[in-house]
C-alpha positions in Angstrom: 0.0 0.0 0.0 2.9 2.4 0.8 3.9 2.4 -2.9 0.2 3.1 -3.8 0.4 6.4 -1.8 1.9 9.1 -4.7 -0.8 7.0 -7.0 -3.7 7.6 -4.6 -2.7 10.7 -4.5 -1.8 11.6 -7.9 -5.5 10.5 -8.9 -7.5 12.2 -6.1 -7.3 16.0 -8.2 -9.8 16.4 -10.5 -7.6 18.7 -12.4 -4.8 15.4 -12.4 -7.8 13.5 -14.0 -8.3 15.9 -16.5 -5.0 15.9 -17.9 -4.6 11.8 -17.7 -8.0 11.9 -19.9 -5.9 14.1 -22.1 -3.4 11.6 -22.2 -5.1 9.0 -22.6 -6.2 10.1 -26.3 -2.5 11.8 -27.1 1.0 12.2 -25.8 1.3 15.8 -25.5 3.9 18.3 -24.4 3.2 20.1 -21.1 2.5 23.5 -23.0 -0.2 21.9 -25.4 -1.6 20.4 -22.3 -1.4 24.0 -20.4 -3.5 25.2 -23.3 -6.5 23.1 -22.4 -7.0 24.6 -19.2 -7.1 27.9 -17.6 -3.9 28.2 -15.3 -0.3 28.4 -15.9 2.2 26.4 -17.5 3.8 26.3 -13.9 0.6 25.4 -12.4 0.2 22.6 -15.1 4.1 21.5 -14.6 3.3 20.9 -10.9 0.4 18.6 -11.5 2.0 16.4 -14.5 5.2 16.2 -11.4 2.5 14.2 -9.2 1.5 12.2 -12.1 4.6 10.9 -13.0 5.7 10.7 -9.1 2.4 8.6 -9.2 4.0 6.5 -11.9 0.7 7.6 -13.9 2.5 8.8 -16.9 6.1 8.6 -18.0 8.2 11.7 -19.8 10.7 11.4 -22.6 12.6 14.1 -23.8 12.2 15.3 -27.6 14.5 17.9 -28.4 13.9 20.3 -26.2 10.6 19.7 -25.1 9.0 16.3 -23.3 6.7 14.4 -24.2 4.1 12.7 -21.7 2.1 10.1 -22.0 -0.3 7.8 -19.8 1.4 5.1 -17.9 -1.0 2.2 -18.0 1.4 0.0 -16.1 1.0 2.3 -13.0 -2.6 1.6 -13.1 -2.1 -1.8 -12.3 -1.0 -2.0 -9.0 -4.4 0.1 -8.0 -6.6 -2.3 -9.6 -5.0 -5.3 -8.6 -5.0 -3.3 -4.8 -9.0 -2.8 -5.5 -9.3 -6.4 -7.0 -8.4 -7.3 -3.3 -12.0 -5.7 -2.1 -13.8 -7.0 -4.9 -13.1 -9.9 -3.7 -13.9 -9.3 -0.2 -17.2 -8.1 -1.2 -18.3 -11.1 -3.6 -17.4 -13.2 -0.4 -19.6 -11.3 1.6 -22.4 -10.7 -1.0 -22.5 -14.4 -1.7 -22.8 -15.3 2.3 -25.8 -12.8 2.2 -27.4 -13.9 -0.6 -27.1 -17.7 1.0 -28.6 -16.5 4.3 -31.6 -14.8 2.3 -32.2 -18.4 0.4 -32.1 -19.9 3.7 -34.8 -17.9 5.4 -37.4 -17.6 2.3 -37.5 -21.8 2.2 
């Protein structure tokens, strides 16, 4: 769970989601994705730093600019962390629905 932490995090923004919807159609550099909102390039840098901390997108450098793009691999370790529940919750859905068959015969 510790390593899920700058994840959690990274996604809990609505502004981060934003920009990882953006991603997800197109890499893009972090001016063209300061263009589709209404704060600074700054503003915009700090976010994308929490995504990639989060190990939600990854950078590479093209000439001088970078290029980001969505990190589907860093999604992973969320939904196999939420799997966990899902589990938990099929258990305890199926007990219920065993104790409600019981009582109606």
């Amino acid at each position: 769970m510790q390593d899920n932490i700058a994840t959690f995090k990274a996604l809990g923004d609505p502004t981060r989601q934003q920009i990882l919807g953006l991603l997800a159609r197109e890499e893009l550099t972090i001016a063209e994705v300061a263009s589709k909102f209404d704060m600074t390039r700054a503003g915009v840098k700090k976010h994308m730093i929490l995504l990639e901390r989060g190990n939600l997108i990854s950078v590479t450098p093209r000439g001088r600019e970078r290029l980001n793009r969505l990190n589907p691999e860093g999604f992973r370790a969320i939904t196999d962390w939420l799997g966990f529940f899902d589990n938990f919750w099929d258990e305890k859905l199926n007990a219920l629905a065993n104790v409600i068959k019981d009582e109606n015969k």
